[in-house]
C-alpha positions in Angstrom: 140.2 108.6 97.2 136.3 109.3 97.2 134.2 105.4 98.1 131.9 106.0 95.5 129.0 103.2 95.6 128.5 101.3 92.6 125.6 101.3 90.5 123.6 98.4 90.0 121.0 97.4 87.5 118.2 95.7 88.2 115.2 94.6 85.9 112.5 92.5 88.0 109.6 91.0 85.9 109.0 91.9 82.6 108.9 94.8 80.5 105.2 96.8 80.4 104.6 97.6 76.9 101.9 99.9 75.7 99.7 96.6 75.0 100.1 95.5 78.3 99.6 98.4 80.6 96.7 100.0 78.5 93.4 99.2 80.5 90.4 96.9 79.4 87.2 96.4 80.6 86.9 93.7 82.7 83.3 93.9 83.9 80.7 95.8 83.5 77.6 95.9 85.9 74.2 97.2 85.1 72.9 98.6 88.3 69.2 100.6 87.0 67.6 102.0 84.3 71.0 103.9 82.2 73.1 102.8 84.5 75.9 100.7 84.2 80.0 100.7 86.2 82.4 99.7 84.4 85.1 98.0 86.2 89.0 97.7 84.1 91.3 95.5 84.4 94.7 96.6 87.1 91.9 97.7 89.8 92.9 98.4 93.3 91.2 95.7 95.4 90.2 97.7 97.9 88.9 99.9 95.4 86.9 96.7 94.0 85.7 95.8 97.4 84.3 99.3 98.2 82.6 99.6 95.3 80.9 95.8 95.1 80.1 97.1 99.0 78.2 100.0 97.2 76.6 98.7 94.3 74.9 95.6 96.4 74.6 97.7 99.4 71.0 98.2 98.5 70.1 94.6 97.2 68.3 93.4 100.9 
């Protein structure tokens, strides 16, 4: 007889629905004349770090 493992399944969390993993702006920073970032909700924080690093890079 073939040992066949059996299949198991798991749900951890909750459900994403479309509601929930669309994303929203969660900041928004105006950084000159016309210009403005835009920072949505889910961001990377590393991503969030580098670009606070950039935007006030230049605020001495």
């Amino acid at each position: 007889m073939d040992q066949q493992p059996d299949i198991v399944q798991v749900k951890v969390g909750h459900m994403l629905t479309a509601s929930t993993a669309r994303p929203t702006k969660a900041l928004q920073l105006k950084v000159g004349n016309n210009k403005s970032v835009i920072v949505y909700n889910h961001i990377n924080g590393y991503i969030l770090d580098a670009l606070m690093k950039a935007v006030f890079a230049h605020d001495n």
